[in-house]
C-alpha positions in Angstrom: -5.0 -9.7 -33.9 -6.7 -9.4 -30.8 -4.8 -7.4 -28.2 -2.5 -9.4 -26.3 -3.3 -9.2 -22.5 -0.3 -9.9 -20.2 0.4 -13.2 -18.4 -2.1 -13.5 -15.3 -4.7 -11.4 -16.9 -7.5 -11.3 -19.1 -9.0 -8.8 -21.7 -12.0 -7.4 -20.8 -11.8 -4.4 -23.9 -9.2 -2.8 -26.0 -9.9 0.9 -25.2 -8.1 2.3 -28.0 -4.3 2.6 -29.5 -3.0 6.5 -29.7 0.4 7.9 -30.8 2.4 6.1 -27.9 0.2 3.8 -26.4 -2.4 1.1 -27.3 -4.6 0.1 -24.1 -6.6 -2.0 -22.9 -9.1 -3.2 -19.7 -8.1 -6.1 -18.1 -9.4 -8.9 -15.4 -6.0 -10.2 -13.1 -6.4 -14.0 -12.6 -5.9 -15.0 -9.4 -6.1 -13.4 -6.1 -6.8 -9.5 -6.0 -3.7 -7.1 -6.0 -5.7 -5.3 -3.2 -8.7 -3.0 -3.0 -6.2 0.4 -3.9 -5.9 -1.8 -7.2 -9.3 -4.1 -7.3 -9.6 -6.8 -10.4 -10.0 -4.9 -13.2 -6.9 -2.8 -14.6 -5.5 -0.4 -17.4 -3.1 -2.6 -19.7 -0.5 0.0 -21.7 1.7 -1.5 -24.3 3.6 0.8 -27.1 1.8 1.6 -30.2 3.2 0.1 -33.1 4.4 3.1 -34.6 6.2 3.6 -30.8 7.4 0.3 -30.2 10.4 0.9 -31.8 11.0 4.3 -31.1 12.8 6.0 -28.4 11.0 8.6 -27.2 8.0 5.4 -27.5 10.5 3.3 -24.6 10.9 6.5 -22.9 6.8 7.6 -22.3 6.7 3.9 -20.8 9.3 4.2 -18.8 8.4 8.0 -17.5 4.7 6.6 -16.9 6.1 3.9 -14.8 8.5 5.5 -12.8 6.2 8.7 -12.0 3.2 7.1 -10.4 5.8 4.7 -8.6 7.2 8.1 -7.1 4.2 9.8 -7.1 1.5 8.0 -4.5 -1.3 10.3 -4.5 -5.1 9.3 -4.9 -5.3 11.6 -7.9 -3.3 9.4 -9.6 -3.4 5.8 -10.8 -1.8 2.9 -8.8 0.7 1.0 -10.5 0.2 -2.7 -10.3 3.0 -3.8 -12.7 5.7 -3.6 -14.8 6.9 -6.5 -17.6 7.7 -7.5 -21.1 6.8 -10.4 -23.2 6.9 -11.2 -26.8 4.5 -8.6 -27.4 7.0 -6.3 -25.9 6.8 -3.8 -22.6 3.6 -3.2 -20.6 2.6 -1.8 -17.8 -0.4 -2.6 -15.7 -2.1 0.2 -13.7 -5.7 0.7 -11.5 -8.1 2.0 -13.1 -9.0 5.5 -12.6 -12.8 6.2 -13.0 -14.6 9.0 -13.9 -15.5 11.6 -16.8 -12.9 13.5 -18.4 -13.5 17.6 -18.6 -14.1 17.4 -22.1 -17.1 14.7 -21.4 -18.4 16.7 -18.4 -18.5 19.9 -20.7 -20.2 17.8 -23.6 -22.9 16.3 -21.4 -24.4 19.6 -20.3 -24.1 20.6 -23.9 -25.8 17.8 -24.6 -28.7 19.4 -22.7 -28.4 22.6 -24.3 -27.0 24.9 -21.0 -23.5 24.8 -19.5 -22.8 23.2 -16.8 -23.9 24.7 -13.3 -21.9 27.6 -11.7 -21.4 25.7 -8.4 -19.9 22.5 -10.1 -17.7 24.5 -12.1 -16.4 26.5 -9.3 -16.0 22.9 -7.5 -14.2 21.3 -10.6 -11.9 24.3 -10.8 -10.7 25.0 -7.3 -10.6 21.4 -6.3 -8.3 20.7 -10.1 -5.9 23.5 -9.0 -5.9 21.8 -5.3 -4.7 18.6 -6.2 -2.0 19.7 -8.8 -0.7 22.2 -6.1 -0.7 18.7 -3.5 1.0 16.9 -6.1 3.9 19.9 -7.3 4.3 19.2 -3.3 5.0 15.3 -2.6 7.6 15.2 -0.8 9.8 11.8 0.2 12.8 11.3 1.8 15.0 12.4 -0.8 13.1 15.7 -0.6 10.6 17.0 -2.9 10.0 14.6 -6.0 9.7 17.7 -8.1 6.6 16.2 -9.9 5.7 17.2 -13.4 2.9 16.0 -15.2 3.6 17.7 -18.9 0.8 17.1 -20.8 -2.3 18.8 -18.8 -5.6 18.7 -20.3 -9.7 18.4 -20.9 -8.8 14.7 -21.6 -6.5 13.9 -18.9 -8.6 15.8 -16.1 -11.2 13.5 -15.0 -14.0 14.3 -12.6 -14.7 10.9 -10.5 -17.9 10.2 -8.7 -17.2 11.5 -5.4 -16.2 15.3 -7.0 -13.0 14.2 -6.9 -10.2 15.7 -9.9 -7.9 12.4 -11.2 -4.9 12.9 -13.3 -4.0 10.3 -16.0 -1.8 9.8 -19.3 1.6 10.5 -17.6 4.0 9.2 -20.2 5.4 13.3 -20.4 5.8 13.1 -16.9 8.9 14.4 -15.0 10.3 14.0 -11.6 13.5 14.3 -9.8 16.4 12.6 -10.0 15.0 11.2 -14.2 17.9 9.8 -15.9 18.9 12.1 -18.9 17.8 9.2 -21.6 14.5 9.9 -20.7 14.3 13.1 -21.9 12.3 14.0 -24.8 11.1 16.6 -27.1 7.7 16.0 -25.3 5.6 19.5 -26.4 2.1 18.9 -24.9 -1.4 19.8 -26.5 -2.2 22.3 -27.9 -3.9 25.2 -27.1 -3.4 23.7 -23.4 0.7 23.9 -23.3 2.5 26.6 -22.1 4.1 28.3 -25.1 7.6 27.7 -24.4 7.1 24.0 -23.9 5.3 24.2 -27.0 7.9 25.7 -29.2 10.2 23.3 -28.0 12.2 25.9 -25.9 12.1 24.0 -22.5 11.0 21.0 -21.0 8.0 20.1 -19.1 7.8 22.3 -16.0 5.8 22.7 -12.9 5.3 26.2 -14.2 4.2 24.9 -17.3 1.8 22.4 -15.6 0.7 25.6 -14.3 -0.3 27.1 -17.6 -2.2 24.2 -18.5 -4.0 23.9 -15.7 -5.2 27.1 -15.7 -6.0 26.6 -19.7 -8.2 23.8 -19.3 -10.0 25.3 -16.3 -10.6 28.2 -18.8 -12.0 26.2 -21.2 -14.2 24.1 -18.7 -15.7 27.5 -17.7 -16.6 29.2 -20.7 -17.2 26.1 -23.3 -15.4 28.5 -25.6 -12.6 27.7 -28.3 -9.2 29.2 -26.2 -7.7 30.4 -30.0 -9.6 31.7 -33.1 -6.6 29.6 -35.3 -7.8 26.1 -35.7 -5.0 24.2 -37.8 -2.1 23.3 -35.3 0.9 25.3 -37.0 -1.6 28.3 -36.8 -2.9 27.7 -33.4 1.4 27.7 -32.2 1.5 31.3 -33.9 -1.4 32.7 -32.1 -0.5 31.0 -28.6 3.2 32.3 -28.7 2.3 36.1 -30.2 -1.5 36.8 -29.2 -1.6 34.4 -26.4 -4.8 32.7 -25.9 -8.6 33.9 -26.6 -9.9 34.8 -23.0 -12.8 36.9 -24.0 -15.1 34.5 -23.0 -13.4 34.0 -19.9 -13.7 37.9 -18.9 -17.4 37.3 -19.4 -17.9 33.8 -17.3 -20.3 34.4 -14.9 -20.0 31.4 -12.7 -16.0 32.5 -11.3 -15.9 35.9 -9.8 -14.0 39.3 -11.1 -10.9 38.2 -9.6 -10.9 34.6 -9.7 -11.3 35.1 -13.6 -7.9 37.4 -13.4 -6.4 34.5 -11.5 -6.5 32.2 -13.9 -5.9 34.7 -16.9 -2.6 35.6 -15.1 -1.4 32.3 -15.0 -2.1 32.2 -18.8 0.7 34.5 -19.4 2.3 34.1 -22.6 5.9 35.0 -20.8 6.8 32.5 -18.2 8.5 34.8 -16.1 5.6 36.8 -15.3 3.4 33.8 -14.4 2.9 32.0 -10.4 5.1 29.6 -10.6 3.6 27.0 -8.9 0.0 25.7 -8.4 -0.6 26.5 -5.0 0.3 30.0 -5.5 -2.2 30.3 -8.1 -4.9 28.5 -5.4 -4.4 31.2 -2.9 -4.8 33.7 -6.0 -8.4 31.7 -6.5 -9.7 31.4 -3.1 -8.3 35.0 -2.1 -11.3 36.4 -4.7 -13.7 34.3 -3.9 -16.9 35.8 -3.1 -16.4 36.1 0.6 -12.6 35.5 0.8 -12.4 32.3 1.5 -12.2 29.0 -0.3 -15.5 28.1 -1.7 -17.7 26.1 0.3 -17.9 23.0 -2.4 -21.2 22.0 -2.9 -21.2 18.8 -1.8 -20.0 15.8 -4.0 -21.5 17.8 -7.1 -23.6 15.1 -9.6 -22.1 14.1 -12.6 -23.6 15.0 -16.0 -25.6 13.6 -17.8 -25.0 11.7 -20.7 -20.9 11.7 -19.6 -19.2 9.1 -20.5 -17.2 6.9 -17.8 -13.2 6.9 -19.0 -10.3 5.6 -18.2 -6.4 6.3 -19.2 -6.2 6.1 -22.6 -3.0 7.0 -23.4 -3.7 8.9 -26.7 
């Protein structure tokens, strides 16, 4: 059956169906939304296996009600929300770019990593945007936003060096009606271990963790456990914590930019930076000369990576 694109729209491609989401591209009919939105858009409808489901309802709903809360250009604009026969969708821009993961894979694809200035760009400017968005405020006060599931293919890298966030169904934010909690325990290695164990919720000090994960991997290439089958890879995370050997070793961060992020990888919440722009001013207080790095300017992509959009898988 082809996939069934909303009212006012037409498919352009189905992108893919993960656990909660199936998506899609899609053309609106019409006049234009606006340029924040343009003509094309990323169509989310439940999975089958979610449609039914709870904690399915509940992703959508958290999606939804996030990046209405959360404006930021890091994250996508939503255009709409509706039902039909088909059951609930929601309509959001689409965010371009190359996920970490693709970024990483293209300069493998050339046989070398990718270039120390780019990844010092890519990491500094990731933890930047994170820390802006921990710190939306509105005027109800801080929206307390959580993203919950932080990793290589939810980071994307757009074309102007820019960091995007997408995937946001395990998002949290203030004031989120109790339904809409879920037993929501990330990716692994990337989430925190707590989260991961089921022992709390989402968390901005979580989002942390993951961050910093994911920057770790970006900068060494390197597998973050020496487990590889999930239940093992939960072991290892919660009593070893993660592999950061190659990270000690990654020339392209300095000494104490490395310790940065390998304290915010803490197995023990409690002895982590709590918050994102804590761990920035950890990062650009060891840079080379003591200030934040310079940036090389709007950094090339890589080749052979792939342009993505939000998936949802």
């Amino acid at each position: 059956m082809p996939y069934p694109a909303p009212d006012g729209t037409e498919l352009i491609e189905h992108l893919g169906t993960g656990a909660t989401f199936d998506v899609a591209l899609v053309r609106l009919g019409g006049q234009p939304p606006g340029p924040a939105l343009g003509s094309t858009l990323v169509c989310k409808r439940l999975a089958p296996g979610a449609l039914h489901e709870h904690a399915g309802r509940a992703a959508m709903v958290r999606e939804a009600k996030a990046l209405a809360l959360a404006r930021h250009p890091a994250l996508p604009a939503l255009a709409r929300v509706g039902a039909d026969r088909h059951g609930p969708f929601l309509l959001e821009s689409r965010r371009d770019g190359a996920s970490l993961r693709d970024v990483l894979d293209g300069w493998r694809g050339r046989g070398r990593p990718p270039p120390a200035s780019l990844v010092v760009h890519v990491v500094r400017t990731a933890i930047e945007t994170l820390a802006e968005l921990q710190e939306i405020e509105d005027a109800g006060g801080p929206i307390r936003f959580v993203h919950g599931d932080l990793g290589p293919d939810h980071l994307l890298l757009g074309p102007l060096g820019d960091v995007g966030l997408v995937d946001l169904g395990a998002a949290r934010f203030r004031g989120m009606e109790p339904d809409l909690e879920t037993a929501d325990r990330g990716t692994l290695p990337f989430v925190a271990p707590e989260i991961a164990r089921g022992e709390s919720p989402p968390t901005q000090r979580g989002d942390v963790y993951a961050m910093a994960a994911t920057l770790a991997y970006f900068a060494t290439g390197a597998p973050l456990t020496r487990a590889r089958e999930q239940a093992a890879v939960l072991v290892e995370i919660s009593e070893a914590g993660l592999c950061l050997d190659a990270l000690a070793a990654a020339d392209a961060l300095s000494p104490g930019q490395r310790r940065a992020l390998a304290a915010a990888l803490d197995r023990d919440p409690a002895r982590r930076v709590g918050s994102a722009r804590a761990l920035l001013d950890a990062f650009d207080a060891a840079s080379p000369r003591g200030e934040p790095d310079p940036d090389a300017a709007r950094p090339a992509g890589p080749p052979s990576a792939k342009t993505v959009d939000a998936r949802g898988a």
